[in-house]
Structures are given as C-alpha cells and as structure tokens.
C-alpha positions in Angstrom: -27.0 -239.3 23.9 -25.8 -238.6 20.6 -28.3 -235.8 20.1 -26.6 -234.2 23.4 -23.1 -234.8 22.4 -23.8 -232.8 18.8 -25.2 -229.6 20.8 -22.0 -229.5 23.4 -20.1 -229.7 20.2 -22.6 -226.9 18.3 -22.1 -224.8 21.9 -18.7 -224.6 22.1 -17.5 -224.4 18.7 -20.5 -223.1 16.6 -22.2 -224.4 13.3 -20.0 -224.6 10.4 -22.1 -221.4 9.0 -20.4 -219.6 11.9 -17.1 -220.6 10.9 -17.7 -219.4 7.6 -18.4 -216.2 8.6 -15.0 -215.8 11.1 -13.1 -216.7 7.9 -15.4 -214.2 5.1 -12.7 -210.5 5.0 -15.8 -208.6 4.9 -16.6 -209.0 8.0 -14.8 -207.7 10.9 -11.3 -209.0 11.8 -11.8 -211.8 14.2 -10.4 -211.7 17.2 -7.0 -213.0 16.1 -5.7 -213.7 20.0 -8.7 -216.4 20.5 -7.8 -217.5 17.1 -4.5 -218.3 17.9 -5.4 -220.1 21.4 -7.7 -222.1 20.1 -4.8 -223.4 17.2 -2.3 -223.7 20.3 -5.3 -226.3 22.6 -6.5 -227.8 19.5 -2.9 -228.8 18.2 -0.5 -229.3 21.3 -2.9 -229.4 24.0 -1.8 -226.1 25.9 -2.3 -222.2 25.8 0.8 -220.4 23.9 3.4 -218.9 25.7 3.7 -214.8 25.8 6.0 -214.8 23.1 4.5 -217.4 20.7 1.7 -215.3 21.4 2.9 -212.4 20.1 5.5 -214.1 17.5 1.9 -215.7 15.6 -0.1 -212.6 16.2 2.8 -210.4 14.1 3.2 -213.0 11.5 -1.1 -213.6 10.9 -1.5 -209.5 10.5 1.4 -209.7 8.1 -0.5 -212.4 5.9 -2.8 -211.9 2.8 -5.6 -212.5 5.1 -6.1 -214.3 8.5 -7.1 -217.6 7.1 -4.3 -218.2 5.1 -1.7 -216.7 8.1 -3.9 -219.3 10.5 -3.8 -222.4 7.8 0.2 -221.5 8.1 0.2 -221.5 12.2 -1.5 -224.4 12.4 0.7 -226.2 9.6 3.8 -225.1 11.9 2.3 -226.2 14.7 1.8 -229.5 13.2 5.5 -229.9 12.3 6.5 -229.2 15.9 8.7 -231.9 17.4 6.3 -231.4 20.7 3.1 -232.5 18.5 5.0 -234.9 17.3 6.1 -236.7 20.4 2.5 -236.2 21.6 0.2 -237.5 18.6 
C-alpha cells in the first residue's frame, strides 16, 4: 500500500530530480501559469482568480529568477488572512 501511495505521489508531482530541474535558469522558463496554480491549490485550496493570476504572473517575470519570485508568492500566500482561517 505504501509502495502505491509513493508512485501516485511520484505521478503527479515528479521526483525531486524533476523539481530540480523546473527550478535550474538554464533550462527553459517553466511554465510560470501552472507554477502559479499549483502555489494557489497547494496553499489555499483553490485555483487563483483572473487577476491574481495575472497580478503573480507580472510580479514572478519581474523577479531575479522564478524561484525566488515563487518562494515570494508562496510566502504571501501564506500570510493571507484566507490561509489563515483555513489552516
């Protein structure tokens, strides 16, 4: 069972070699819209509106480089009075 549960998790969010390699600037620029969905579901549970969307999209290309404008998101996002009340 536990064997299963490890390969669902490997499946959906990849090994942490792949994760490496989203986060390396030489490769290409990761897609920054899944990026920022998957920071939205993993921190308050829902897809981003339109506008936050957009809003964290502007403010990640205007970063250094996309992990430090995602460590950012996701720090805002954590300081959210909704993921607050939630978790």
């Amino acid at each position: 069972q536990a064997q299963r549960q490890l390969n669902k998790y490997l499946e959906r969010f990849g090994t942490p070699a792949t994760q490496q390699r989203i986060a390396k600037p030489a490769d290409k620029q990761p897609n920054v819209y899944r990026l920022i969905q998957e920071a939205y579901l993993r921190t308050l549970s829902r897809d981003p509106t339109t506008t936050e969307r957009a809003e964290a999209k502007e403010y990640i290309e205007s970063s250094p480089d996309v992990p430090t404008g995602l460590q950012d998101l996701l720090w805002a996002l954590v300081n959210t009075r909704e993921f607050i009340v939630n978790h």
